[in-house]
DRENPA-315095 format. One record per atom (N, C-alpha, C): residue number from 1; residue in one letter; atom name; x, y, z. Coordinates in steps of 0.05 Angstrom, whole numbers. Layout:
 seq type atom     xx     yy     zz
 NUM    a   CA      X      Y      Z
...
This chain:
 seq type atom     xx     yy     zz
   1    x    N     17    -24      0
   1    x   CA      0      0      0
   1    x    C     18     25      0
   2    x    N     10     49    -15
   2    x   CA     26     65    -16
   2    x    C     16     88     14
   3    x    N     43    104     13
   3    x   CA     36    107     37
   3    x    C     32    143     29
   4    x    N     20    156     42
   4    x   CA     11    187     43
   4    x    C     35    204     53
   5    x    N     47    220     47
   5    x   CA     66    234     56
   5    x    C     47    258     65
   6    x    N     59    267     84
   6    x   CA     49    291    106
   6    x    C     55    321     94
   7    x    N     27    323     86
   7    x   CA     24    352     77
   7    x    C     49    372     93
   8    x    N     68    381     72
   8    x   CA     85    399     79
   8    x    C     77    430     78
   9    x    N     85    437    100
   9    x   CA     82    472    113
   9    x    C     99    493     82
  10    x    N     80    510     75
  10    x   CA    101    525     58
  10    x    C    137    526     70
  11    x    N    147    525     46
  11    x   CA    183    533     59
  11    x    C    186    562     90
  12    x    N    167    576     81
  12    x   CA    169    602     99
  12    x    C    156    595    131
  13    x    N    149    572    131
  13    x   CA    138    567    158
  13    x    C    150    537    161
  14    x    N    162    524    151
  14    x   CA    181    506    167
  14    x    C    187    503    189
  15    x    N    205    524    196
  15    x   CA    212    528    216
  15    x    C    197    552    234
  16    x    N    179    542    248
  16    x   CA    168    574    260
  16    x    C    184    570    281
  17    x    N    196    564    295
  17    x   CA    216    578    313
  17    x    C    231    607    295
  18    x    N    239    602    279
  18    x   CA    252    614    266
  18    x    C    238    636    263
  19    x    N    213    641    246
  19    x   CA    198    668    246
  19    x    C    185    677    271
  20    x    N    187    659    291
  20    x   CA    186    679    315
  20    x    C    202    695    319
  21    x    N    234    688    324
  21    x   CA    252    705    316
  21    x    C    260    727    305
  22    x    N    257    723    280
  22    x   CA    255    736    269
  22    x    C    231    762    275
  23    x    N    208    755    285
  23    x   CA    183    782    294
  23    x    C    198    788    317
  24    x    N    214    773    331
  24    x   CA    211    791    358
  24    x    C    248    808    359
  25    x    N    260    805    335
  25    x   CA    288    816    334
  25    x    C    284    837    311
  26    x    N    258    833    298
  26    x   CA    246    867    279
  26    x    C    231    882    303
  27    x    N    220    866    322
  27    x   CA    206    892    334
  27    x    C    225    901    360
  28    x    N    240    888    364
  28    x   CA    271    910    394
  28    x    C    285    920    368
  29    x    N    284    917    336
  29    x   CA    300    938    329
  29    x    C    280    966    315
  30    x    N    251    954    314
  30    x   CA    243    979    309
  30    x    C    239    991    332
  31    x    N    234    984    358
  31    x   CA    229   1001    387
  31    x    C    250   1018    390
  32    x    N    276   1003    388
  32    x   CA    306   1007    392
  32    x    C    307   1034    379
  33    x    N    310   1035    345
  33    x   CA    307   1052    327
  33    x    C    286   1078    339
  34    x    N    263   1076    333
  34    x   CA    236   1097    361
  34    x    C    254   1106    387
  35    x    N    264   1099    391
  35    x   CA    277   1104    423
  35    x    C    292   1127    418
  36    x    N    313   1120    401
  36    x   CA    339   1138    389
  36    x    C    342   1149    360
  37    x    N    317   1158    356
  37    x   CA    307   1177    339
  37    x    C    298   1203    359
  38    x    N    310   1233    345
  38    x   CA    297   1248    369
  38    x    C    269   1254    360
  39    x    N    258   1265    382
  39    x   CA    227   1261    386
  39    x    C    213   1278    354
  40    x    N    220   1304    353
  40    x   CA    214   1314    330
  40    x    C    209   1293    306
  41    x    N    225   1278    304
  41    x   CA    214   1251    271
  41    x    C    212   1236    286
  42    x    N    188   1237    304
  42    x   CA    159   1211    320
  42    x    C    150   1224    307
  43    x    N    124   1205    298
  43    x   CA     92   1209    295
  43    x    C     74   1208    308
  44    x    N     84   1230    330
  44    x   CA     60   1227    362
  44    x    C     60   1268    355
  45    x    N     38   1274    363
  45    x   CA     26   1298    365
  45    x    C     55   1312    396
  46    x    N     58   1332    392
  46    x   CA     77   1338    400
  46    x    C     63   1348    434
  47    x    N     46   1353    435
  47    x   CA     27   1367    465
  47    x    C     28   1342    473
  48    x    N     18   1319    464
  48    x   CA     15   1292    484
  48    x    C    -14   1290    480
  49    x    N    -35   1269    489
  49    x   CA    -51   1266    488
  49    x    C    -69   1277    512
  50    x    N    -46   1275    532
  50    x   CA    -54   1284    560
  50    x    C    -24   1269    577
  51    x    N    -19   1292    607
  51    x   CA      2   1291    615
  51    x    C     16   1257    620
  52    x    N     50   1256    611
  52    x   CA     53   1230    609
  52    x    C     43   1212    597
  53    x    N     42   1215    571
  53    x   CA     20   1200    555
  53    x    C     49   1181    545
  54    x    N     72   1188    547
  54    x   CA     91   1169    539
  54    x    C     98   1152    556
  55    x    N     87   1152    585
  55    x   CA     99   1131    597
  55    x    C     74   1113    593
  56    x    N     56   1117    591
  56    x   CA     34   1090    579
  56    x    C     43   1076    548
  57    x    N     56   1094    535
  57    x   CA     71   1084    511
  57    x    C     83   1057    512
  58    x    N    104   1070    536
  58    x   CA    134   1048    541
  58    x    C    121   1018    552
  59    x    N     90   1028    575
  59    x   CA     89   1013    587
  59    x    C     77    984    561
  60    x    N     62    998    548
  60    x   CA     52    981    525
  60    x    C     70    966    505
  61    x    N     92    981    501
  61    x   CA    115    964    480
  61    x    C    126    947    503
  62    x    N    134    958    519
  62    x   CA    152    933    533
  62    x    C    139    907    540
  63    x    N    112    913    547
  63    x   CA     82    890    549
  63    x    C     87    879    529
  64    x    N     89    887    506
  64    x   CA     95    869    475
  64    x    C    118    852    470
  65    x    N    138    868    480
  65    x   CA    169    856    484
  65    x    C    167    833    500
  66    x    N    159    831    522
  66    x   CA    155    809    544
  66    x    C    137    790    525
  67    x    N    108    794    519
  67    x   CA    100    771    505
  67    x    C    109    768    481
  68    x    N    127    773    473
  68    x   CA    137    760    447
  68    x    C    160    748    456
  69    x    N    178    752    475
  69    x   CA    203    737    488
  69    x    C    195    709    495
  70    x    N    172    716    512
  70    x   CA    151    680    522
  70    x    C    140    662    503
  71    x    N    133    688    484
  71    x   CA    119    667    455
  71    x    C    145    651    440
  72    x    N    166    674    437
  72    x   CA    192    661    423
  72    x    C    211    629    430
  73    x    N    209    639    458
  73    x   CA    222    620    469
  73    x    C    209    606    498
  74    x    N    183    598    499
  74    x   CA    167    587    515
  74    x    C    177    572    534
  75    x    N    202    548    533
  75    x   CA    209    532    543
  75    x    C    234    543    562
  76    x    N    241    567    550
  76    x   CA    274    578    568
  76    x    C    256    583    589
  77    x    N    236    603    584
  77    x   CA    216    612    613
  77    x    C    202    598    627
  78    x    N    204    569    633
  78    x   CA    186    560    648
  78    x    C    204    555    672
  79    x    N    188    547    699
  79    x   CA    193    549    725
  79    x    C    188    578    739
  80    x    N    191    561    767
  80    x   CA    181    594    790
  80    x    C    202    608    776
  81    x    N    231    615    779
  81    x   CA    242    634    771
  81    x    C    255    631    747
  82    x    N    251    628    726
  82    x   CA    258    631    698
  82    x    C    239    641    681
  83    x    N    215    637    698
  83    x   CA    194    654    681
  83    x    C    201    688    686
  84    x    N    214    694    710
  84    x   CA    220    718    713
  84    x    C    250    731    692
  85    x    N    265    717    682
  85    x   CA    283    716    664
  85    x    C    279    739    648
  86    x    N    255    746    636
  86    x   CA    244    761    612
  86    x    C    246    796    625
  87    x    N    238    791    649
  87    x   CA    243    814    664
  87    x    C    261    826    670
  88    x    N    286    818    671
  88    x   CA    309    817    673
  88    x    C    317    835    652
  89    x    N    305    820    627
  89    x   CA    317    831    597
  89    x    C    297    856    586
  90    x    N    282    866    607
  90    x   CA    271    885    600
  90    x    C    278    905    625
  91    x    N    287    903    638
  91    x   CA    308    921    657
  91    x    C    333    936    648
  92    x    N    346    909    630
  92    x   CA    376    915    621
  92    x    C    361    927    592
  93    x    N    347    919    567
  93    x   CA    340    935    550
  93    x    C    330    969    551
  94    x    N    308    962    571
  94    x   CA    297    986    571
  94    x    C    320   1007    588
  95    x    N    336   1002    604
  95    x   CA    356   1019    613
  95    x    C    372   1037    601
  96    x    N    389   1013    575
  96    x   CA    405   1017    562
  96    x    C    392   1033    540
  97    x    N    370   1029    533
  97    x   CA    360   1056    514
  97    x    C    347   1081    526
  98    x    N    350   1075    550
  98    x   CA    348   1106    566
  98    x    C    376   1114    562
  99    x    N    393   1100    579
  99    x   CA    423   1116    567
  99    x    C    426   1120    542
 100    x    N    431   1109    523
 100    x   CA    433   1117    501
 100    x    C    421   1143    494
 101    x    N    403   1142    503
 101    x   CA    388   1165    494
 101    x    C    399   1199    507
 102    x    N    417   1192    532
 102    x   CA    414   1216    549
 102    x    C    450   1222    534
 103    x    N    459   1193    524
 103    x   CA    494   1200    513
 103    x    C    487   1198    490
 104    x    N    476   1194    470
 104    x   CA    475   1189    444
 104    x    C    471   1218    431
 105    x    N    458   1228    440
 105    x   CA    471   1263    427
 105    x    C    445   1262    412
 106    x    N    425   1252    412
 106    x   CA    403   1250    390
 106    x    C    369   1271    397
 107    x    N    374   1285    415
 107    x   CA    353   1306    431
 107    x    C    333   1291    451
 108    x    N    340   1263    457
 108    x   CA    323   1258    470
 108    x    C    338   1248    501
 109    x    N    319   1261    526
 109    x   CA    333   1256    550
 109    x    C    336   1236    567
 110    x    N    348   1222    585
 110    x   CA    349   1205    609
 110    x    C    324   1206    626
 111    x    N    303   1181    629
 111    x   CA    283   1186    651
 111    x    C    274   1166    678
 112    x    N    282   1175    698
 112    x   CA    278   1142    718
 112    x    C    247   1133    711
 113    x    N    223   1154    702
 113    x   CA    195   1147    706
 113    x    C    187   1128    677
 114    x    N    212   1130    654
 114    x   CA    210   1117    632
 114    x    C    218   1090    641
 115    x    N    239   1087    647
 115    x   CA    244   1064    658
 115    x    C    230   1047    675
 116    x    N    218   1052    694
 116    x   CA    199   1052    702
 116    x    C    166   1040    697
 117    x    N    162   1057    679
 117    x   CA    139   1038    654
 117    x    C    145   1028    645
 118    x    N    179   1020    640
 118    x   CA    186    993    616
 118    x    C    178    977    640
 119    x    N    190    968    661
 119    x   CA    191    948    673
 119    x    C    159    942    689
 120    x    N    151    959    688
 120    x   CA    117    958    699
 120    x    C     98    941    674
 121    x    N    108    946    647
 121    x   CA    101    935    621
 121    x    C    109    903    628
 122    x    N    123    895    640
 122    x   CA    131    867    640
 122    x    C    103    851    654
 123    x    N     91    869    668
 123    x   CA     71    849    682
 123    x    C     40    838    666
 124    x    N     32    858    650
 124    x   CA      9    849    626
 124    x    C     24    838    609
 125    x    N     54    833    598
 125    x   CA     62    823    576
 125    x    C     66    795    584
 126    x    N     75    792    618
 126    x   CA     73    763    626
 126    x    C     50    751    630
 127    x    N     30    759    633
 127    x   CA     -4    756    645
 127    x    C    -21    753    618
 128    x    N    -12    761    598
 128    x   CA    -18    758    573
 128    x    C     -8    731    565
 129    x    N     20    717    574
 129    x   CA     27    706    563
 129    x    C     26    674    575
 130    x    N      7    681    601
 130    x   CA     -5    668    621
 130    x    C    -32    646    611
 131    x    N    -33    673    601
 131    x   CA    -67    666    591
 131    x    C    -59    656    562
 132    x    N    -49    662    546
 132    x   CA    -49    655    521
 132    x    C    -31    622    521
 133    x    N    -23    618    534
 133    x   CA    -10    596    531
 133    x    C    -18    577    547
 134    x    N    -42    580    556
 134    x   CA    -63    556    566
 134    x    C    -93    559    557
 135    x    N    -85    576    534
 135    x   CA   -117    577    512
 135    x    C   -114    548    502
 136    x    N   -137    544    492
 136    x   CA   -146    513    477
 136    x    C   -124    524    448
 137    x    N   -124    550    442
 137    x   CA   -111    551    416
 137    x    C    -75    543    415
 138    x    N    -71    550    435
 138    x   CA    -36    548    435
 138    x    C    -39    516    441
 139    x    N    -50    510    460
 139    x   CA    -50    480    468
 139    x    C    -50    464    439
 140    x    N    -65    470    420
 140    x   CA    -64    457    396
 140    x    C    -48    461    377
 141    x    N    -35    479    379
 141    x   CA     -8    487    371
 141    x    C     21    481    377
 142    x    N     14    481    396
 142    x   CA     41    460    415
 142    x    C     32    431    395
 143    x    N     11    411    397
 143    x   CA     10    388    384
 143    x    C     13    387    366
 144    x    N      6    402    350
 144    x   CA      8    400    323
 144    x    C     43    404    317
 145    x    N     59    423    326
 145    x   CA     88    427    324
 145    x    C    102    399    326
């Protein structure tokens, strides 16, 4: 009897480890890039929406940063403390593009309250990633991989 060969995944999804990767090392270089651009060439209204409207910004990308680190690499983060790992890397990221920013000569300043919302962002991006990874949908995704 002949036998059925297993419907193959286009070439571009082969490997989805790989295009995880790849989304989550385009979006720390477009944040990265946003960071250390001076503020004048953003596409944010220059008054703010209302006071501190950028630290709800940070707090939202870095929320993104964190669940895409968990989505990327699911298995480095598991346990009581390795799930905290991700936090870590949004301490030392979001830091280092505060400095940058206050030495990089580019008009934009040093802020403890930026920093601040990065690492406050870690907690919906982990809680997101809480929930999403004991949906019926990931669970079937894991099997199917």
């Amino acid at each position: 009897m002949p036998r059925f060969k297993k419907r193959e995944k286009p070439h571009y999804f082969r490997n989805s480890h790989m295009l995880k990767k790849i989304i989550l090392f385009t979006y720390v270089l477009v944040i990265s890039l946003m960071s250390l651009l001076p503020a004048s060439a953003l596409p944010i209204p220059r008054a703010g929406l209302f006071p501190h409207a950028d630290k709800v910004v940070h707090f939202g990308i870095y929320a993104v940063f964190t669940l895409l680190l968990f989505y990327t690499w699911p298995l480095r983060f598991t346990g009581k403390i390795k799930q905290f790992l991700p936090l870590l890397y949004v301490i030392i990221w979001g830091t280092f593009m505060e400095i940058m920013q206050e030495v990089g000569g580019y008009g934009r300043t040093f802020s403890h309250l930026d920093i601040l919302a990065n690492i406050l962002g870690f907690f919906p991006g982990w809680l997101a990633w809480k929930w999403f990874s004991g949906s019926r949908y990931y669970q079937a995704e894991k099997r199917r991989a």
